[in-house]
C-alpha positions as CSV (number, residue, x, y, z in Angstrom):
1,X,94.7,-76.5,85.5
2,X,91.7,-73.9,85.8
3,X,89.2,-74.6,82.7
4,X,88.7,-72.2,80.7
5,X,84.6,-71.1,80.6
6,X,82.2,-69.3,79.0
7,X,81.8,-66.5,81.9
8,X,85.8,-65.7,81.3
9,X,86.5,-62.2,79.6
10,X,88.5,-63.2,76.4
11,X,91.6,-61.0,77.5
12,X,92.0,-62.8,80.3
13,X,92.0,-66.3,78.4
14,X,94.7,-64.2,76.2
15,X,96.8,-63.2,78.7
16,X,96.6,-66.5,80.5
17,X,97.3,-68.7,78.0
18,X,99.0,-66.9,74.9
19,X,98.5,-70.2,72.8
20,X,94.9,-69.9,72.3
21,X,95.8,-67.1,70.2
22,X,96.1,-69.4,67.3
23,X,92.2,-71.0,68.2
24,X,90.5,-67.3,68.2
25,X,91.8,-66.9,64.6
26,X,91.0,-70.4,63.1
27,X,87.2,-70.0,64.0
28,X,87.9,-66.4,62.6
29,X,87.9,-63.7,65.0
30,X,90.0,-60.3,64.7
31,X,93.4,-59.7,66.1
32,X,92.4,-59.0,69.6
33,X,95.1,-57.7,70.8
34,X,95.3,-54.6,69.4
35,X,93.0,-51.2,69.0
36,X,89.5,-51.2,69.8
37,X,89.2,-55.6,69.7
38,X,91.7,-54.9,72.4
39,X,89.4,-53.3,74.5
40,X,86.2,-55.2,73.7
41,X,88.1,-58.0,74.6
42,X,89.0,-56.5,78.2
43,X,85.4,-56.4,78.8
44,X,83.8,-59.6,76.8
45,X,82.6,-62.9,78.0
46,X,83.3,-65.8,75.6
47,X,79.8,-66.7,75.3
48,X,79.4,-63.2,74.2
49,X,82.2,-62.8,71.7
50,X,81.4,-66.6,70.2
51,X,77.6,-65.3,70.0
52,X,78.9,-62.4,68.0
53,X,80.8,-64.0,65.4
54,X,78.5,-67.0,65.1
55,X,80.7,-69.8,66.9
56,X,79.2,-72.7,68.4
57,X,80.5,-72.0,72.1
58,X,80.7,-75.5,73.3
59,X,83.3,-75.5,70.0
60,X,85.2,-73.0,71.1
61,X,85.2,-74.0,74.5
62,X,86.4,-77.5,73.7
63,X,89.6,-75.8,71.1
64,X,90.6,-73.3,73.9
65,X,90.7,-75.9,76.7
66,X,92.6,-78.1,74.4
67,X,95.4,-75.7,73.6
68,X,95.6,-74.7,77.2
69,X,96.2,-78.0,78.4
70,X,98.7,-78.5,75.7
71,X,100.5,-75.6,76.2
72,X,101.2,-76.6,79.6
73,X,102.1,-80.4,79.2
């Protein structure tokens, strides 16, 4: 399984692994699937969108990779 990173746009961690849907709202992010957080999601880093809403990104990293690597086991 590819780890998910920092550098990755957060649409493309959406798309790649629906289940880390669920992470993105826990640490309290908009629905970013929709309207203009769809977009800025087609063109954000993670480090960039946990910088924005104040989340540790070694945090988020760790919760995304988790739930990716559950979803597929």
């Amino acid at each position: 399984m590819a780890e998910i990173s920092g550098d990755l746009r957060v649409a493309h961690v959406l798309r790649q692994w629906p289940d880390t849907y669920e992470v993105f709202c826990r640490f309290g992010c908009p629905d970013m699937r929709r309207g203009f957080f769809a977009f800025m999601a087609r063109v954000m880093p993670l480090r960039w969108a946990a910088r924005v809403h104040k989340i540790p990104l070694d945090e988020l990293l760790r919760e995304l990779n988790e739930r990716a690597h559950r979803a597929i086991t």
